[in-house]
DRENNU-635188 format. One record per atom (N, C-alpha, C): atom name; residue number from 1; chain; z, y, x. Coordinates in Angstrom, 2 decimals. Atoms other than C-alpha are relative to their C-alpha. Layout:
<fibas>
FIBA at   i ch      zz      yy      xx
FIBA CA NUM  A       Z       Y       X
...
</fibas>
This chain:
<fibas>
FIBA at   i ch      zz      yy      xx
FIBA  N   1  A    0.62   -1.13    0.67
FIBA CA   1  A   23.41  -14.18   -3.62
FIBA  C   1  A   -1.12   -0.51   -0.90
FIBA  N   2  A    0.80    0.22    0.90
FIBA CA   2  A   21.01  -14.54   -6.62
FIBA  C   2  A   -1.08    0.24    0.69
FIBA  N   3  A    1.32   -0.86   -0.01
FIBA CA   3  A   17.53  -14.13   -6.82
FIBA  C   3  A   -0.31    1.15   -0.04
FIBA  N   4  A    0.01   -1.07    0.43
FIBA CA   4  A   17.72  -11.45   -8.69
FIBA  C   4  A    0.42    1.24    1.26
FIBA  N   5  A   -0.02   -0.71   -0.99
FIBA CA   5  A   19.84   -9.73   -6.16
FIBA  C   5  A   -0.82    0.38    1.55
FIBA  N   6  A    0.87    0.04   -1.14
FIBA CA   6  A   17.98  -10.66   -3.20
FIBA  C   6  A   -0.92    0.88   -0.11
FIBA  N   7  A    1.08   -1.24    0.26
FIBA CA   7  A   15.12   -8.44   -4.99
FIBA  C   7  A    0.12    0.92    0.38
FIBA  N   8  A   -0.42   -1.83    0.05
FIBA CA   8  A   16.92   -5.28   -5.47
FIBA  C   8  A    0.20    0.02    1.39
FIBA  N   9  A   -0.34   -0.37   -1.58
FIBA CA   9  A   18.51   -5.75   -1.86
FIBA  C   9  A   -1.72    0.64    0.36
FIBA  N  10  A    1.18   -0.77   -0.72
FIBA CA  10  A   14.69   -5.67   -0.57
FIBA  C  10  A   -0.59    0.89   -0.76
FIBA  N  11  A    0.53   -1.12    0.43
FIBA CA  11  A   13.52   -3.13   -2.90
FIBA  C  11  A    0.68    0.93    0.64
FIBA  N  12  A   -0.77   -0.70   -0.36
FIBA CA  12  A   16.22   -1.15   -1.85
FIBA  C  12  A   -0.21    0.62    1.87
FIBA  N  13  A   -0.07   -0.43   -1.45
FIBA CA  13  A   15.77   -1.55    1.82
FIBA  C  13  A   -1.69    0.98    0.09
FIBA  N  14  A    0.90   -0.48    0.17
FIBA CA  14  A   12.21   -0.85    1.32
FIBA  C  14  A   -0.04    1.52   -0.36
FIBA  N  15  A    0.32   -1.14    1.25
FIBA CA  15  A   12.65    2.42   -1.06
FIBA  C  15  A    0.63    0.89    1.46
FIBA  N  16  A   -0.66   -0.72   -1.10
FIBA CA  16  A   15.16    3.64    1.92
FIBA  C  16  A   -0.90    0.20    0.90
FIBA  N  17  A    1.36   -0.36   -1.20
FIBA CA  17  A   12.52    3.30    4.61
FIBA  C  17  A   -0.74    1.16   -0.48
FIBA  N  18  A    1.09   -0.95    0.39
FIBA CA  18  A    9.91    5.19    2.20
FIBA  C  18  A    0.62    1.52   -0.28
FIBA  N  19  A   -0.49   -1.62   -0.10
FIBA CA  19  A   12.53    8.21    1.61
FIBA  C  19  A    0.04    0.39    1.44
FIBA  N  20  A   -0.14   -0.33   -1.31
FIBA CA  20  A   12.87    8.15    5.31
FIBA  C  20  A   -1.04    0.83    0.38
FIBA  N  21  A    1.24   -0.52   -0.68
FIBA CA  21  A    9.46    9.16    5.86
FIBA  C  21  A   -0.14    1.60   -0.17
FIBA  N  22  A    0.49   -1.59   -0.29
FIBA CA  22  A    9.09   12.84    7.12
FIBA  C  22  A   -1.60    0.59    0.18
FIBA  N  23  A    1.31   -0.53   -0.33
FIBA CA  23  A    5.71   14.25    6.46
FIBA  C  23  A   -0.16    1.13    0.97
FIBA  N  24  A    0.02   -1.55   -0.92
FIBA CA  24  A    6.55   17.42    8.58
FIBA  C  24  A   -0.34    1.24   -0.94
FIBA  N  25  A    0.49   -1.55    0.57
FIBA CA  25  A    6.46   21.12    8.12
FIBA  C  25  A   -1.50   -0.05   -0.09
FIBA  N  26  A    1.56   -0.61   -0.50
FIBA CA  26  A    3.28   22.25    7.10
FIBA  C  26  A    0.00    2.02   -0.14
FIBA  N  27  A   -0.47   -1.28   -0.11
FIBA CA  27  A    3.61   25.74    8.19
FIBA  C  27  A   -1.31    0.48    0.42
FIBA  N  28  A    1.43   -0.25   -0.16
FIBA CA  28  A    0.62   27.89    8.50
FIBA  C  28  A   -0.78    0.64    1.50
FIBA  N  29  A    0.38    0.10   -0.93
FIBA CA  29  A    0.65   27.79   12.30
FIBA  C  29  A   -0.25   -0.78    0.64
FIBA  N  30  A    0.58    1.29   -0.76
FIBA CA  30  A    0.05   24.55   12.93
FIBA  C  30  A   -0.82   -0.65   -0.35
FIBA  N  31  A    1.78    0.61    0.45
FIBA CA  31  A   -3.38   23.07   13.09
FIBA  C  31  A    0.20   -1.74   -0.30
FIBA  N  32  A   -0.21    1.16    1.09
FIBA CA  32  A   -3.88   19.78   11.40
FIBA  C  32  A    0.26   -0.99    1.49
FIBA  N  33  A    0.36    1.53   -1.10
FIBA CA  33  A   -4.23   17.37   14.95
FIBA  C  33  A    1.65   -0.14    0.08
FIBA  N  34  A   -1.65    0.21   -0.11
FIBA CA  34  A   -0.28   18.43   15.44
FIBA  C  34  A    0.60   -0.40   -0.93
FIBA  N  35  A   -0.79    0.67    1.37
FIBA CA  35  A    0.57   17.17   11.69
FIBA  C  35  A   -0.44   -1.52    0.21
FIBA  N  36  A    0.27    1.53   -0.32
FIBA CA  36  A   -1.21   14.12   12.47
FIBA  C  36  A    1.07   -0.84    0.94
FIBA  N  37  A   -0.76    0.57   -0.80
FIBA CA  37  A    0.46   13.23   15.59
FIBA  C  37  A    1.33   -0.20   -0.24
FIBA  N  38  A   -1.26    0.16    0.32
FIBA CA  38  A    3.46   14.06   14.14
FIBA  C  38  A    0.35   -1.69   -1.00
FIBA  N  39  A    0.01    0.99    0.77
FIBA CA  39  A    2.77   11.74   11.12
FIBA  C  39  A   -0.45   -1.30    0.82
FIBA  N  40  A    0.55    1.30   -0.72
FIBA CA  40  A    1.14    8.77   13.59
FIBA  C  40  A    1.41   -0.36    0.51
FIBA  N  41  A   -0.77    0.65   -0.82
FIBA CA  41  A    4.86    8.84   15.31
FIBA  C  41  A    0.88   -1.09   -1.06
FIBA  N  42  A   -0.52    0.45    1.24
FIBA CA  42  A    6.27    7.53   11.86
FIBA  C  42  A   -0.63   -1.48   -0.40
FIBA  N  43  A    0.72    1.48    0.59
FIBA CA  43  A    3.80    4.45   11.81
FIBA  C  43  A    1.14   -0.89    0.28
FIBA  N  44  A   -0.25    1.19   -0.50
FIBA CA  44  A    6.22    1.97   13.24
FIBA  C  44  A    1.27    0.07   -1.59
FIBA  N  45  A   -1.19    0.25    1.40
FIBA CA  45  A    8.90    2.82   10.18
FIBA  C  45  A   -0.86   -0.63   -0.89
FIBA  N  46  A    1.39    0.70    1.16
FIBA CA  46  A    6.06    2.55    7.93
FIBA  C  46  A   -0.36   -1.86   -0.37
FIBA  N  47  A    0.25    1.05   -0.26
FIBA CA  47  A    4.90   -0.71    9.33
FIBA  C  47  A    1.38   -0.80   -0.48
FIBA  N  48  A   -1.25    1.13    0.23
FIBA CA  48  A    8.48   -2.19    8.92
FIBA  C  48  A   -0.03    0.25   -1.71
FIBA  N  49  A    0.03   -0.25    1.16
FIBA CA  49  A    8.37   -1.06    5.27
FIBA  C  49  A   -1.51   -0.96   -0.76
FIBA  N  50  A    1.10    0.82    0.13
FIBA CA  50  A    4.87   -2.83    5.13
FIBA  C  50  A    0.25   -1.96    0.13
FIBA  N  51  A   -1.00    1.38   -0.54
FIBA CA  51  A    6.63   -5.99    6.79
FIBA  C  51  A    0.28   -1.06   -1.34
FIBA  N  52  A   -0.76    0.39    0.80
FIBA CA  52  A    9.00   -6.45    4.31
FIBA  C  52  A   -0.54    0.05   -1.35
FIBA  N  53  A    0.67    0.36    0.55
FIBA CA  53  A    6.86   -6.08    1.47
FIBA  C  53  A   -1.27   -0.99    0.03
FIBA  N  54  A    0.62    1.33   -0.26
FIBA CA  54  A    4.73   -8.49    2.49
FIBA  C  54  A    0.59   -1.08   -0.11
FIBA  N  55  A   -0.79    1.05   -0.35
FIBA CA  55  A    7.49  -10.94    3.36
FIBA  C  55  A    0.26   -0.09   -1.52
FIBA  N  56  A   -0.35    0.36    1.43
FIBA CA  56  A    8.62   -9.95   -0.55
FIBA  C  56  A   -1.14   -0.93   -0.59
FIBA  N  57  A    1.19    0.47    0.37
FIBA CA  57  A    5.16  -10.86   -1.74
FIBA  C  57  A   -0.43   -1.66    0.13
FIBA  N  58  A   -0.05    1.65   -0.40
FIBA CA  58  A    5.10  -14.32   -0.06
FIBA  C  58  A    0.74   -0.74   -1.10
FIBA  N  59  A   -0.78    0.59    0.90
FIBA CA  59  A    8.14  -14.81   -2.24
FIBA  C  59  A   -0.16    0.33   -1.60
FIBA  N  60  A    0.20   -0.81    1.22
FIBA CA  60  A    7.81  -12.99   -5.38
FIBA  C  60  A   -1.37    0.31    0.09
FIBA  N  61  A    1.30   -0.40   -0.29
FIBA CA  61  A    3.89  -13.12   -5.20
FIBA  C  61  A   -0.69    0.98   -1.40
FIBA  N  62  A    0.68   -1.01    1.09
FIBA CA  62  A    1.50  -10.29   -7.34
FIBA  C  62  A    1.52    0.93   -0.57
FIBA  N  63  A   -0.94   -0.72    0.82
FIBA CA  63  A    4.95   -8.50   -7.95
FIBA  C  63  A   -0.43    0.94    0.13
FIBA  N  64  A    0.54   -1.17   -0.15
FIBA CA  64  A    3.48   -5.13   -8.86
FIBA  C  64  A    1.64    0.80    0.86
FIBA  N  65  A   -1.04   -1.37   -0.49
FIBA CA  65  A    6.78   -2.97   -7.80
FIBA  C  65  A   -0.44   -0.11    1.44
FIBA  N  66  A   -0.53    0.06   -1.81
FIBA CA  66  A    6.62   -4.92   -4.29
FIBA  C  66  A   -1.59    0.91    0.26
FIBA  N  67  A    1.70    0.03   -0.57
FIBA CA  67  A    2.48   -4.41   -4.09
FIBA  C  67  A   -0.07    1.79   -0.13
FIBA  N  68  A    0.65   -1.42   -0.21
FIBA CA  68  A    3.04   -0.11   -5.11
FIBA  C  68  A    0.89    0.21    1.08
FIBA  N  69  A   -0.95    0.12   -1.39
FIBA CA  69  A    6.05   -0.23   -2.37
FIBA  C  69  A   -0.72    0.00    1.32
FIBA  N  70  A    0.79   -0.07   -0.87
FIBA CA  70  A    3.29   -1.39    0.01
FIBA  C  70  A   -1.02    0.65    0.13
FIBA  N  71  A    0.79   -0.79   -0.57
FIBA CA  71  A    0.83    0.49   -0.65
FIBA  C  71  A    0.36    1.29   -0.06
FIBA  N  72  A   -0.41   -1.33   -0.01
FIBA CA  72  A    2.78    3.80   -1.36
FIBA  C  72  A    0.41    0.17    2.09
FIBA  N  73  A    0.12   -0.08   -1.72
FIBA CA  73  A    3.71    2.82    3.34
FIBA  C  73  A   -1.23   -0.07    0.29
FIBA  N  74  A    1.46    0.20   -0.96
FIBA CA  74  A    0.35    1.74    3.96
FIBA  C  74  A   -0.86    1.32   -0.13
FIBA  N  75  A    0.28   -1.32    0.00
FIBA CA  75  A   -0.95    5.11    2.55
FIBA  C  75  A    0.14    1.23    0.78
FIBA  N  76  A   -0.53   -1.08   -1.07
FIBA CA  76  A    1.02    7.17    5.04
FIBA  C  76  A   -0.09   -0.93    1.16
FIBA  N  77  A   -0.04    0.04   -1.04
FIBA CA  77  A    0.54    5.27    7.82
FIBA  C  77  A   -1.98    0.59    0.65
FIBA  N  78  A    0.78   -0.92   -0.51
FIBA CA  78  A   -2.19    7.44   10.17
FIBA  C  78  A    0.09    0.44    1.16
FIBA  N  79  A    0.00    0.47   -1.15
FIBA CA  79  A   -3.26    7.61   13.38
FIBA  C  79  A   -0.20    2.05    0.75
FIBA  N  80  A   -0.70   -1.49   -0.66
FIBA CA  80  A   -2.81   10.97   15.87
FIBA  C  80  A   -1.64    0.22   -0.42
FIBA  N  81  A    1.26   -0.02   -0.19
FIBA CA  81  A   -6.82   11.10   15.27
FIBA  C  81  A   -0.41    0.50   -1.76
FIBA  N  82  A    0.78   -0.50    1.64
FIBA CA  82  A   -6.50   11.83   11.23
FIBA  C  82  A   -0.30   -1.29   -0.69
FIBA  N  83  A    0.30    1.14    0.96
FIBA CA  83  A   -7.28    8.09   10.16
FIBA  C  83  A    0.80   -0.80   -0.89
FIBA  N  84  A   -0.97    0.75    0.76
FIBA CA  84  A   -5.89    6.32    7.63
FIBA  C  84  A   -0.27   -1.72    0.53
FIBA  N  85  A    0.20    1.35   -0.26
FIBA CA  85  A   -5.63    2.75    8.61
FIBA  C  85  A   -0.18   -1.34   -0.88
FIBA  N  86  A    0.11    0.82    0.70
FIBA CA  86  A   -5.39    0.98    5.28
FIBA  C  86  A   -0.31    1.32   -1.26
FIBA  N  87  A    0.57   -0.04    1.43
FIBA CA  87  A   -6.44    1.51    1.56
FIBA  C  87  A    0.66   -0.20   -0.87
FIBA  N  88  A   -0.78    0.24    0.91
FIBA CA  88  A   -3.94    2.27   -1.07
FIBA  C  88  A   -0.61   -0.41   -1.04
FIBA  N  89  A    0.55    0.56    1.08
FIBA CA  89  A   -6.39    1.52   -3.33
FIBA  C  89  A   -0.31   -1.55   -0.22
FIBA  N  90  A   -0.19    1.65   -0.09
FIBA CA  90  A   -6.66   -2.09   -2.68
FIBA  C  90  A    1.09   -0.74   -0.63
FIBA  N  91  A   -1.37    0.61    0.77
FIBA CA  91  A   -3.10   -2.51   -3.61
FIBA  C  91  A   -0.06    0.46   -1.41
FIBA  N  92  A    0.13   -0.08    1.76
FIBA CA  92  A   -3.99   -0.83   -7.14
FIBA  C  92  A   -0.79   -0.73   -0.45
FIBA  N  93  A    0.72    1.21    0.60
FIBA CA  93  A   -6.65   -3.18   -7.69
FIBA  C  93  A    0.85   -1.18   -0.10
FIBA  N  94  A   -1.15    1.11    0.22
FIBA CA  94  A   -4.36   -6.21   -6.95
FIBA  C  94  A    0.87    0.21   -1.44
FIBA  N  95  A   -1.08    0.13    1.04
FIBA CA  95  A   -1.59   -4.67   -9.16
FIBA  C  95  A   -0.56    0.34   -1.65
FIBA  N  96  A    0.49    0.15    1.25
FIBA CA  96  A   -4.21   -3.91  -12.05
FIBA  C  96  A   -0.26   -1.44   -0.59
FIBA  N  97  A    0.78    0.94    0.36
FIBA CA  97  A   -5.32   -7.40  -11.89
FIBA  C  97  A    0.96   -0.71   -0.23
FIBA  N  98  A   -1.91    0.83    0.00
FIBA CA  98  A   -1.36   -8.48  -11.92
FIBA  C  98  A    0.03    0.53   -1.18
FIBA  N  99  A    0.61   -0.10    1.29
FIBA CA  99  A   -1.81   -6.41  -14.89
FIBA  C  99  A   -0.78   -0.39   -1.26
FIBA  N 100  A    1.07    0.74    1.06
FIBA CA 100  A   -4.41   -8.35  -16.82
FIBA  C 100  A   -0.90    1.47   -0.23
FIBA  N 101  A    1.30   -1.26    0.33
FIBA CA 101  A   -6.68   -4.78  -16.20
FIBA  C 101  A   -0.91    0.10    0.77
FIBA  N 102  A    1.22   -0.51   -0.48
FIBA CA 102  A   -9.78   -5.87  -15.39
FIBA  C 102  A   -0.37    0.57    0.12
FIBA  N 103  A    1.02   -0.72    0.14
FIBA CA 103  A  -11.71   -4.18  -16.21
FIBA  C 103  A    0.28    1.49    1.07
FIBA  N 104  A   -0.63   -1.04   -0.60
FIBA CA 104  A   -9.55   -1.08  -15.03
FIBA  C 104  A    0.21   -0.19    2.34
FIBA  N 105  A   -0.58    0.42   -1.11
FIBA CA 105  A   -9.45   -2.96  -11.44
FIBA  C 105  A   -1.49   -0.08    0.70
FIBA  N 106  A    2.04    0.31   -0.27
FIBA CA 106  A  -13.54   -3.75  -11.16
FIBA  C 106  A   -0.47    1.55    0.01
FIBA  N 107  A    1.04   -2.13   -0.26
FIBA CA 107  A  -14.38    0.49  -11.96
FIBA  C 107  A    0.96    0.27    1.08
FIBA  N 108  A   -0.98   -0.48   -1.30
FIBA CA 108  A  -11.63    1.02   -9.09
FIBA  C 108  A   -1.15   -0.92    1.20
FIBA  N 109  A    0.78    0.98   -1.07
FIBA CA 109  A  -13.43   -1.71   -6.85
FIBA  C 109  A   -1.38    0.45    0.24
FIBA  N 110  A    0.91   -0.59    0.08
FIBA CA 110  A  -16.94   -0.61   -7.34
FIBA  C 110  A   -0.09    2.01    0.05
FIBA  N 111  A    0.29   -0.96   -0.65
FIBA CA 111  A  -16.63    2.88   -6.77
FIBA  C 111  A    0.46    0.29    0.97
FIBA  N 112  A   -0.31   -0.44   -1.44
FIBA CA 112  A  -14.68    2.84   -3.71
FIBA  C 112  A   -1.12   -0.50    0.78
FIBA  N 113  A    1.10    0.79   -0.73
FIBA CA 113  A  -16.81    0.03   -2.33
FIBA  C 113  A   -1.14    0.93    0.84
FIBA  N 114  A    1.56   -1.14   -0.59
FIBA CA 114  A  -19.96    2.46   -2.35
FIBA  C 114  A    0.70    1.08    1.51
FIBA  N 115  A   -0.10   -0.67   -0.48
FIBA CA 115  A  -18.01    4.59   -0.36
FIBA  C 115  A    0.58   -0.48    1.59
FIBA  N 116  A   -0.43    0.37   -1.13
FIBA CA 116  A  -16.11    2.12    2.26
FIBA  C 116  A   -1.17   -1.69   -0.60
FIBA  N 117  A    0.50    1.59   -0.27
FIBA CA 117  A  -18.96   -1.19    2.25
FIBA  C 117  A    0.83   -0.97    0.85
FIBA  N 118  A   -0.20    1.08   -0.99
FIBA CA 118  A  -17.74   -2.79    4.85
FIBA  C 118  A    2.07   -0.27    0.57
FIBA  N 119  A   -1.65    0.30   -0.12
FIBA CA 119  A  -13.47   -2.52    3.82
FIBA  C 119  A    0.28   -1.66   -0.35
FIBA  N 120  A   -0.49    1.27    0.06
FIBA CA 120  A  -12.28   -6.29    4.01
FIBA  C 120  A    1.41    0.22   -0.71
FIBA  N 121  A   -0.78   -0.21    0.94
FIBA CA 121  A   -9.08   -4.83    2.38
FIBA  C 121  A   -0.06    0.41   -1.76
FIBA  N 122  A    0.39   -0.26    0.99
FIBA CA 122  A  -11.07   -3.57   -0.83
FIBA  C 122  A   -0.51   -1.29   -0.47
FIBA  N 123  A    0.94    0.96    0.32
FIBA CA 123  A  -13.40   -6.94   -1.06
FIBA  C 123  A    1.64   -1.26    0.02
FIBA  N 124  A   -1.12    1.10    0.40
FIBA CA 124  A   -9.84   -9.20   -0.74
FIBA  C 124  A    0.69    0.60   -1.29
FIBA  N 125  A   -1.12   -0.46    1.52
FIBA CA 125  A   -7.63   -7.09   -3.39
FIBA  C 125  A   -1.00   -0.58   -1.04
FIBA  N 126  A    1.07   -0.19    1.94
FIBA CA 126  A  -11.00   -7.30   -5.95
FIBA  C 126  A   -0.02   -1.58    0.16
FIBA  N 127  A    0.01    1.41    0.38
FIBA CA 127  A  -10.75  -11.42   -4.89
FIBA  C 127  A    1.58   -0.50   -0.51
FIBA  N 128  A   -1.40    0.50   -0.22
FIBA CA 128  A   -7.10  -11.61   -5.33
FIBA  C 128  A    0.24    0.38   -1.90
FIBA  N 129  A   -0.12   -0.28    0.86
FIBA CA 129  A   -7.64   -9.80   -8.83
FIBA  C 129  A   -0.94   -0.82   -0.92
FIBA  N 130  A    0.74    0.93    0.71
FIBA CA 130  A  -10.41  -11.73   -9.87
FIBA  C 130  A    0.54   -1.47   -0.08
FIBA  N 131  A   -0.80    1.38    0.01
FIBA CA 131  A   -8.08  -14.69   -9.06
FIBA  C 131  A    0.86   -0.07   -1.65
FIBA  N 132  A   -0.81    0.12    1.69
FIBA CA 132  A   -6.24  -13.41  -12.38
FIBA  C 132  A   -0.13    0.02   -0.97
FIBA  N 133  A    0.59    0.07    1.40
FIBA CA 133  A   -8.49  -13.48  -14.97
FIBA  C 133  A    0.24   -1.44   -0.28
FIBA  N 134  A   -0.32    1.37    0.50
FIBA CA 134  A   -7.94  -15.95  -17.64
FIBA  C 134  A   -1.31   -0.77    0.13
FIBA  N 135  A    0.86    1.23   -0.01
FIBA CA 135  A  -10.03  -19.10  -17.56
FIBA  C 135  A   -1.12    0.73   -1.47
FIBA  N 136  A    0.33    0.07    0.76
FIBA CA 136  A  -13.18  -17.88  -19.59
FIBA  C 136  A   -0.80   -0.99   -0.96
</fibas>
């Protein structure tokens, strides 16, 4: 099998996982802790969808498709408690900076920051993007 193919295969498996994902009814008798729990039982698909973009990434590194793939799972994964566990925004900084959009990747970085200091997923994407500026 090609390269090429090998891609699409894991995009593919990937894209399947992410249609999989059932957010649930939201019907206007059920209070938010039961949408949660519902959505927390869904982490482990998620996670495998997280997996495998990662594993792409190793290979195909800064590929934006694989990096919105991961963070479009890591976004929905959420704990019976309401938390989000990761930072889709991290993966848009990365894929701006895979972009050549600084600038566009630094006003993303700095205003979340203020709001999460102490995310180790925000402070790696903005090093992983600053890794891609050209030599000035």
């Amino acid at each position: 099998m090609s390269e090429l193919n090998d891609f699409f295969k894991l995009t593919e498996e990937i894209e399947s996982i992410l249609d999989s994902y059932d957010p649930g009814e939201l019907a206007p008798d059920k209070i938010i802790g039961e949408i949660f729990k519902e959505r927390a039982k869904q982490r482990p698909i998620l996670e495998k969808a997280v997996q495998l973009a990662t594993e792409g990434l190793e290979k195909y590194p800064f590929n934006a498709v694989l990096l919105r793939m991961r963070a479009a799972a890591r976004c929905r994964i959420v704990t019976p408690e309401g938390e989000f566990t990761e930072l889709e925004l991290a993966e848009q900084i990365r894929a701006l900076g895979y972009a050549h959009e600084h600038s566009n990747a630094e006003e993303v970085y700095n205003r979340w920051i203020k709001l999460f200091p102490e995310s180790e997923a925000l402070k790696s994407a903005k090093a992983d993007s600053d890794s891609m500026k050209p030599d000035q």
